[in-house]
N, C-alpha and C positions, 0 to 999 in steps of 0.2 A: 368689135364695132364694124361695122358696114356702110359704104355709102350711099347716103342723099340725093334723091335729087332735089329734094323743096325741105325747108326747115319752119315751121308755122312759128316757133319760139324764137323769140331774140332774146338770148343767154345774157346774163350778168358776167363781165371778165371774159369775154369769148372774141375768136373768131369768125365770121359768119364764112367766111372761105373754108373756114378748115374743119369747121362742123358742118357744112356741105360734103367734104371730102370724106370724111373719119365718122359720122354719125357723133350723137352723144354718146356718153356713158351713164346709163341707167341705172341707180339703185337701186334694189330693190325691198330689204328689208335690215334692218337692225336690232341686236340687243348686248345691252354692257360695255362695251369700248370693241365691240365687233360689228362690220358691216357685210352684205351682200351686195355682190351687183346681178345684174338679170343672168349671164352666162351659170349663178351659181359661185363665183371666185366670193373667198372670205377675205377679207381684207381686217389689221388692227387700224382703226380710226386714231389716227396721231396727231388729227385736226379739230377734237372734238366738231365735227362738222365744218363752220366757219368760225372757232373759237368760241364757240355755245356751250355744246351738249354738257355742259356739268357734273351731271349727276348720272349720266351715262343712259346709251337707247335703249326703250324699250321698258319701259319702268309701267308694271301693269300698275301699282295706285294713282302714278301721275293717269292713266287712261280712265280710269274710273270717276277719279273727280271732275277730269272732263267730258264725260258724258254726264255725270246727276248735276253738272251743272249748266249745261246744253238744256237739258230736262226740265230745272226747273226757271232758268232764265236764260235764255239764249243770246239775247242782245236787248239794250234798251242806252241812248245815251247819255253822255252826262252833261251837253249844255243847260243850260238857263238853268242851273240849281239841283237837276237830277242827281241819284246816285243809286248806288247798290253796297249791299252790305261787304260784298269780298272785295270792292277797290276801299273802301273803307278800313277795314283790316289793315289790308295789305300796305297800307299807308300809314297808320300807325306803329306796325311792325319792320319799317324799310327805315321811317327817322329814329326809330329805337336804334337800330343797326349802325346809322351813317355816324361820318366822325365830324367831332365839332359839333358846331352849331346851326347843322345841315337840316332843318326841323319842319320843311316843307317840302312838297311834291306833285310833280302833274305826269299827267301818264300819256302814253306815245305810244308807238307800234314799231320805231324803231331806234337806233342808235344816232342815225341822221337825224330824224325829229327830234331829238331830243336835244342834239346841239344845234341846232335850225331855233328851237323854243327858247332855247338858252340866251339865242343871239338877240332876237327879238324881246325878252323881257329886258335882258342889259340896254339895250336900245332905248326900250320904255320906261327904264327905272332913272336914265338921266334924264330921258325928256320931263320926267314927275318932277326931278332936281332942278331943272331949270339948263344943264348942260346940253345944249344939243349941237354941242361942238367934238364931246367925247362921245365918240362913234366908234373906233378904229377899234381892232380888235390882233393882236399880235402870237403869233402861231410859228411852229419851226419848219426848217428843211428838215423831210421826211418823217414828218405824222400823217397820222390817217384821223381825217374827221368824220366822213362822209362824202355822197357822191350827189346830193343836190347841190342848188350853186354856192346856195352858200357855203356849204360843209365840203364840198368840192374846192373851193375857194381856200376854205382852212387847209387843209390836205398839200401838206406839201412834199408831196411828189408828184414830180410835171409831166408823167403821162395821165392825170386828172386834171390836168389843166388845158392842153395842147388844143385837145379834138375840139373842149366849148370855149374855148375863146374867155378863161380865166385865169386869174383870178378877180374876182370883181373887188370893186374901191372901196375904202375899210379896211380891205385885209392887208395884213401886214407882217413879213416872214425873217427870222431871225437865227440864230445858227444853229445845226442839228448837234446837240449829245451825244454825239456819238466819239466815245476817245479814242476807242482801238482805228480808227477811219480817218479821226480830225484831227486828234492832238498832233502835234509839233513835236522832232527827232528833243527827247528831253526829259519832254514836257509832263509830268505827273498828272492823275486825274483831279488833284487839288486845284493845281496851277491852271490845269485847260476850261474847270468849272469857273475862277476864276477869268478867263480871259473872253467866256461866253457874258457870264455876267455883264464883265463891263461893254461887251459888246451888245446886252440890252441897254445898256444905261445909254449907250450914244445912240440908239435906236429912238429910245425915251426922247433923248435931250435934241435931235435934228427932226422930230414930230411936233414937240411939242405934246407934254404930259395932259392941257388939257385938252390934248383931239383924242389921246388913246384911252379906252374906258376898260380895258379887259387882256391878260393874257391867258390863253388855252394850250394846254399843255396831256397827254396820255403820262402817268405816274412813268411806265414802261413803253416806249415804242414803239408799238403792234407790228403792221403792214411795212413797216420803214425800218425794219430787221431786226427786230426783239433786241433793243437795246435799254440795259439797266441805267439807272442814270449814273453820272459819273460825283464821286464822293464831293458833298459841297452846295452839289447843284442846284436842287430846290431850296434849302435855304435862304441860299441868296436871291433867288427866284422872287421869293416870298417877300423876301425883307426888301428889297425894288420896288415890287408891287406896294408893299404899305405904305414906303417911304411915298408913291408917286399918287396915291388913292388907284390905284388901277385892281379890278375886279382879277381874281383867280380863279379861273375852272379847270376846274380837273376830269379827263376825259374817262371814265374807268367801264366801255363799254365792253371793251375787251378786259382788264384786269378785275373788274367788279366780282363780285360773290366766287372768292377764295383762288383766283388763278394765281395769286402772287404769294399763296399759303396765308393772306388774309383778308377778313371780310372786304376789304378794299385795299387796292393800293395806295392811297392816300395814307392809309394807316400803316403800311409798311414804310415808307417812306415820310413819315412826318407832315405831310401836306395840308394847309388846315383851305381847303377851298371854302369861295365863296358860293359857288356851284359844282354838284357835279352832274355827270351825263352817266345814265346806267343804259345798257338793253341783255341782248344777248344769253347770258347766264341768269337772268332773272326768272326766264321764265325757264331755262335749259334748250332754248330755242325750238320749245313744242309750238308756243304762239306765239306772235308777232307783237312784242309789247317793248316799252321802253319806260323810263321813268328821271326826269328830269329834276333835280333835288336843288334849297336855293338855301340860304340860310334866314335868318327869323328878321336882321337890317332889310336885306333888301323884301320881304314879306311885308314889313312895316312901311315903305313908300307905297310897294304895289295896295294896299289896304287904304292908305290915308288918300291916296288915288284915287280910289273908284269910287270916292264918297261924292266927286265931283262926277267922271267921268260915265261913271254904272261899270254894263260891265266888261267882260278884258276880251278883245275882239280878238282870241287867236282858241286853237280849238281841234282836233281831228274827230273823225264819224266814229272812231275805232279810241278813244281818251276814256281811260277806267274801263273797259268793255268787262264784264261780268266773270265770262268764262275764263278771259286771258288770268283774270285778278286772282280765280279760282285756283288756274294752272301756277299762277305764280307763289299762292299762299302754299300748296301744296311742295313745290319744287324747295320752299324755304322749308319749310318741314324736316324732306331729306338732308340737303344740304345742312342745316344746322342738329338735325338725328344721328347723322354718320361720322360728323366732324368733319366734311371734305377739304376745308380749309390747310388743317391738321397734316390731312393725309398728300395733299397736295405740294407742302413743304416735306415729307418725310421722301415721298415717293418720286419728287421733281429731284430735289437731292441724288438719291439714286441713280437719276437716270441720266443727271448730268456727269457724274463721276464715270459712268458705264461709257458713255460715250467719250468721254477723255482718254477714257483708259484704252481707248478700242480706238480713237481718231486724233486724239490731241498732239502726234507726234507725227502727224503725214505733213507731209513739205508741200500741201496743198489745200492745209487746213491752217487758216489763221488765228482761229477763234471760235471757242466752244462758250456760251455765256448764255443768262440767262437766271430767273429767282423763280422761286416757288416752280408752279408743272407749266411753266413755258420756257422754251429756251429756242437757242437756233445758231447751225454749223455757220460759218463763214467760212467761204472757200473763199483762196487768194491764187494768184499765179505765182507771186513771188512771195517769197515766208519772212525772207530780211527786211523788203520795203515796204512790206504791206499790198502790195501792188495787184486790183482786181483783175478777174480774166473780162476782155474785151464782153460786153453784154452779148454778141452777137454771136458768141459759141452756145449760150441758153444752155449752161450745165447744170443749173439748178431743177432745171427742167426733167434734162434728161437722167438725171437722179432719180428725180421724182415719179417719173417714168416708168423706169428700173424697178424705184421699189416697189409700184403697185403691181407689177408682175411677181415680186416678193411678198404680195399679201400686207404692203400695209402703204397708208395714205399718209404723206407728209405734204409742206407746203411750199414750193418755191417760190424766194424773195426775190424775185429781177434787177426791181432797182438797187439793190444792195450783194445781187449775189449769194445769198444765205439759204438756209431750208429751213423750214421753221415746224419744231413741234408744240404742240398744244392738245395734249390728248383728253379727255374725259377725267375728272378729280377723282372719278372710281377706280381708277389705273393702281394694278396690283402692284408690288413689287417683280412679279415673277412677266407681267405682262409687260412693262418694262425692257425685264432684261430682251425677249421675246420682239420688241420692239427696235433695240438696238442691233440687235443679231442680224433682223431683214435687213435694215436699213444699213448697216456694214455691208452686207452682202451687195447690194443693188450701187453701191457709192465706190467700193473697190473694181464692180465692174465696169462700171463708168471712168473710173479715174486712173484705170491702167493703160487706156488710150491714150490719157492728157501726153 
């Protein structure tokens, strides 16, 4: 990298200082769970991109369906009643897949749209009810929703809140799952689900059950350091919410189409939402599409609805878009051809063992954790107390660093400290091991300074 003097792009995640300084890093081509950058360095993708790529780069049939279908329909939209035959598919094919009684869909272009849409139809299905007192919508410390305001709002980590002066009113945030982090010198994962729960219930009970219409919840913890939930927890999650009539969405834009070794994590984890939000892995992150899922109740207000109102005033240019559906039917194809699902539980397995086996006994690792092909290191300062190293040493960072001069891309978690992999569901066993090996390498070089 080389420096700047003018930057025309303002990065997503970036510093505009330091990419002045340092230039970007340019990709330049990918294929299978391997990247390039422009120097020519190969690099293993242990991020499937930003938790996308699925089915791994460079997949000549996904390129091909997306050209015959450039070809023969490039764009047309789907307001006022339009459609196209591949969002039609691909819609019959996505509520075949979802769990429950998840039997509707609308399409988006990304993971924020889709819990931005979410938020909006729960908004319009009380106002249908008559409620337009249950508004509020309740989310944790340390999920990722998105980074519009709203979904920015949900997001609870407070360097998305800081810069724009959120969260805005409605949202409402409640304790993060996380036990190796929260629980109490004791305290089992039973007891600490437990002690969350009831710490929704007096959430419920000082709001006021009918202001709160909704709680939103990731099955797994993405951005907010790949945390599984702790044994109990959505159960009771669940059984609140019915007791309280409060809507359940389930965020599965990261865990969706097999990251957690099943078609969703809702289904790994028992979760019956009343919504959920997909993006990301849908299409393998070729196109920019999202799809928002609702069950068949709330379908039936929005329906007896419109018979007064017409029709549903919310909508993007890019909703159903042809090619995205095309790439998306396609992407399903592989994904359910290859069983990546399958392989993402045999081969996630693996690689968490591998890295136990090679880090689970450093007096600077707290925590190796993690289901299906995601998981992620927790570095501690202290091993007895659990105790984080100060944010402002950025050793996540400089890991992460390290191992991209080791040939392979990982993700560091700031606000928690962690590194997070997520590799490609195509991930061999042997690319794996190949995986661990760098990443040992570039974490001992770093951690012999601590």
């Amino acid at each position: 990298m080389t420096p700047h003097s003018r930057l025309d792009v303002l990065h997503p995640a970036s510093s505009i200082a330091a990419m002045l300084q340092s230039g970007p890093r340019r990709m330049a081509s990918a294929k299978g769970v391997r990247i390039r950058d422009d120097t020519g360095h190969e690099l293993l993708d242990g991020t499937a991109g930003l938790w996308c790529v699925n089915i791994g780069h460079g997949r000549e049939e996904i390129a091909q369906v997306m050209a015959d279908a450039v070809r023969n329909l490039d764009y047309f939209h789907t307001f006022g009643g339009y459609s196209n035959a591949a969002q039609e598919t691909l819609g019959a094919r996505l509520v075949a897949m979802a769990p429950g009684d998840l039997n509707h869909v609308f399409f988006g272009s990304s993971g924020s749209d889709a819990n931005d849409t979410i938020l909006k139809i729960i908004w319009h299905y009380n106002n249908l009810l008559g409620r337009r007192d249950k508004k509020k919508i309740v989310s944790r410390w340390g999920a990722y929703h998105g980074t519009s305001i709203s979904t920015a709002s949900l997001t609870g980590l407070k360097s998305f809140h800081d810069q724009f002066d959120l969260p805005i009113e409605r949202i409402l945030h409640t304790e993060c799952p996380h036990a190796y982090r929260f629980a109490t010198e004791g305290e089992d994962e039973l007891a600490f689900s437990t002690r969350l729960i009831d710490a929704f219930k007096q959430l419920i009970h000082d709001q006021g059950a009918e202001t709160i219409a909704a709680f939103i919840g990731e099955p797994v913890l993405g951005a907010g350091g790949v945390v599984p939930p702790p044994k109990g927890y959505w159960a009771g999650i669940q059984q609140v919410c019915q007791e309280n009539d409060i809507l359940l969405v389930a965020d599965e834009v990261v865990c969706g189409f097999g990251r957690t070794g099943a078609d969703f994590g809702s289904q790994t984890y028992d979760i019956r939402p009343d919504f959920m939000a997909t993006a990301k892995g849908l299409t393998s992150g070729v196109f920019p599409m999202s799809a928002a899922f609702m069950t068949t109740r709330i379908w039936d207000v929005l329906h007896d609805g419109s018979k007064a109102l017409g029709g549903f005033s919310h909508g993007y240019t890019y909703s159903g878009h042809p090619v995205g559906a095309a790439v998306a039917n396609a992407v399903l194809d592989i994904y359910q051809g290859e069983h990546l699902a399958d392989n993402a539980r045999r081969v996630g397995a693996h690689l968490m063992q591998r890295l136990s086996d090679e880090l689970g006994d450093h007096p600077h690792v707290g925590e190796i954790r993690g289901v299906g092909l995601v998981c992620a290191v927790q570095l501690v300062e202290d091993k007895s107390s659990r105790r984080l190293f100060e944010p402002g040493r950025k050793l996540p960072a400089a890991i992460a660093e390290a191992a991209y001069g080791c040939g392979l891309i990982v993700r560091p978690l700031p606000s928690i400290g962690a590194l997070a992999f997520s590799p490609p569901l195509t991930l061999t066993l042997s690319d794996a091991d190949e995986m661990v090996t760098r990443f040992v390498s570039a974490f001992t070089r770093i951690m012999s300074t601590v």
